[in-house]
Wavefront OBJ file of the C-alpha trace (Angstrom):
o trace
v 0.000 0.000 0.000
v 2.634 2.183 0.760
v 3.994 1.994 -2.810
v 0.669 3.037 -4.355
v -0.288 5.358 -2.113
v 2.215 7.737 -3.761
v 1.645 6.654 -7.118
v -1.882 5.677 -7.891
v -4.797 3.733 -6.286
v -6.164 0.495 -5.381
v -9.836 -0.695 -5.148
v -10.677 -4.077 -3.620
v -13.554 -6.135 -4.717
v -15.258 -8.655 -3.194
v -17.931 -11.267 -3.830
v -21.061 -11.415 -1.303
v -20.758 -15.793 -1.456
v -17.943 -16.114 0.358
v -18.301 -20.002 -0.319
v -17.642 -19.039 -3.649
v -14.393 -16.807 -3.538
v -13.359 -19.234 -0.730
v -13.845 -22.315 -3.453
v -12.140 -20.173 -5.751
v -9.429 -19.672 -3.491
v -9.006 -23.252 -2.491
v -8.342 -23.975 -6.286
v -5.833 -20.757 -6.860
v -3.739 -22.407 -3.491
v -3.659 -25.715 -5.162
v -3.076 -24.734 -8.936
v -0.390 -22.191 -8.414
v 1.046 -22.892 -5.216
v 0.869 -26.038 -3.108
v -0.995 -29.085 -4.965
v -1.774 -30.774 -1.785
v -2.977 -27.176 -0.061
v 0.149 -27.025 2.436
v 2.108 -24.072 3.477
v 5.474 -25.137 1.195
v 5.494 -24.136 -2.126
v 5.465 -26.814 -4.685
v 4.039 -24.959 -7.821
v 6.626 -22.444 -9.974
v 4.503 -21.133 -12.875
v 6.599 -18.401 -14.828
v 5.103 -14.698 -15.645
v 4.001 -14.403 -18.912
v 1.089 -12.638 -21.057
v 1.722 -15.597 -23.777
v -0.429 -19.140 -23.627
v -3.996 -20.135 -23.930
v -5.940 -18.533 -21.085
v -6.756 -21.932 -19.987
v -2.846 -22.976 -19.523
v -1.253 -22.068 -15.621
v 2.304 -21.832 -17.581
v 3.043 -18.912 -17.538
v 0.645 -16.696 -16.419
v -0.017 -13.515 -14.780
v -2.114 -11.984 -11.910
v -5.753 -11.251 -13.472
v -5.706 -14.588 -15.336
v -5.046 -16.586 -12.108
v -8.010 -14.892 -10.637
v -10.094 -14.993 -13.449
v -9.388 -19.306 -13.525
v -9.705 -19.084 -9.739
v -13.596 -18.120 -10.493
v -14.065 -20.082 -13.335
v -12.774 -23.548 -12.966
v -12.636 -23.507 -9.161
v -16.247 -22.681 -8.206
v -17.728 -25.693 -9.674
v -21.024 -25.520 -12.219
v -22.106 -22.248 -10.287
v -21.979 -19.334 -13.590
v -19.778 -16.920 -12.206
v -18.052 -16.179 -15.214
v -19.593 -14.629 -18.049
v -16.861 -13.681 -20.235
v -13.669 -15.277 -20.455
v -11.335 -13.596 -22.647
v -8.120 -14.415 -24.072
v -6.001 -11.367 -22.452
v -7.840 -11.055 -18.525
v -7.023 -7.425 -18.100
v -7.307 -6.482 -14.351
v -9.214 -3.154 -14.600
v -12.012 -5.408 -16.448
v -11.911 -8.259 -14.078
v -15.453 -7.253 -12.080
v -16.892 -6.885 -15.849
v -16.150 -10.472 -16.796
v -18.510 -12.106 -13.950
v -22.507 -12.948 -14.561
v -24.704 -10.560 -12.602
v -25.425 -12.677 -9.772
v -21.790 -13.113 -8.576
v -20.210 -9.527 -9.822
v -18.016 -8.583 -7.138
v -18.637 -4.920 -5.124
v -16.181 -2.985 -4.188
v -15.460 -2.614 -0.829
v -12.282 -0.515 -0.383
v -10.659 2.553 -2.374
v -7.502 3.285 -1.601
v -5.807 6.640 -3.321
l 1 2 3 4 5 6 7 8 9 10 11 12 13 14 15 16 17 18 19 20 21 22 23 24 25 26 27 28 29 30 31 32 33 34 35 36 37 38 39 40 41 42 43 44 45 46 47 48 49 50 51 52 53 54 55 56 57 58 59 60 61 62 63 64 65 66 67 68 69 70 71 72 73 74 75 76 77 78 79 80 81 82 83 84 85 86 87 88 89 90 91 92 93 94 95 96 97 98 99 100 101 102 103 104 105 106 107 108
């Protein structure tokens, strides 16, 4: 915070299921960092813009939470859109109505 708070903001989002960002969650833990959901790291994706938006190698921050929602939350349609570059000032755009996260924090 102290970084942006000179350069720019930050808004936080949340979603009002919390079963649902914590199913979400559960997957992100298990897909990019510990495949059996412990504390030591086990997963090592690279950062990259390049790959399907369905591959974990590489990847980048908006895609991870975009997969999060959409694979990890199982046939519930929180997704809508799933596009090919997941930019992260679009990310509350790309879920259905009935799951689009609020914001709950602006930070500037």
């Amino acid at each position: 915070m102290d970084y942006y708070d000179k350069r720019g903001w930050v808004k936080v989002y949340r979603l009002k299921d919390s079963s649902v960002a914590n199913a979400a969650a559960s997957w992100a833990d298990k897909n990019y960092y510990s495949t059996n959901g412990t504390s030591k790291q086990n997963i090592f994706p690279k950062y990259g813009m390049t790959g399907s938006r369905y591959s974990k190698n590489p990847t980048y921050c908006s895609k991870i939470v975009l997969q999060a929602y959409y694979f990890g939350t199982g046939n519930k349609p929180v997704v809508q859109v799933f596009p090919s570059l997941v930019t992260v000032y679009d990310l509350p755009n790309y879920f259905s109505k009935a799951y689009k996260p609020q914001q709950v924090k602006y930070f500037k």
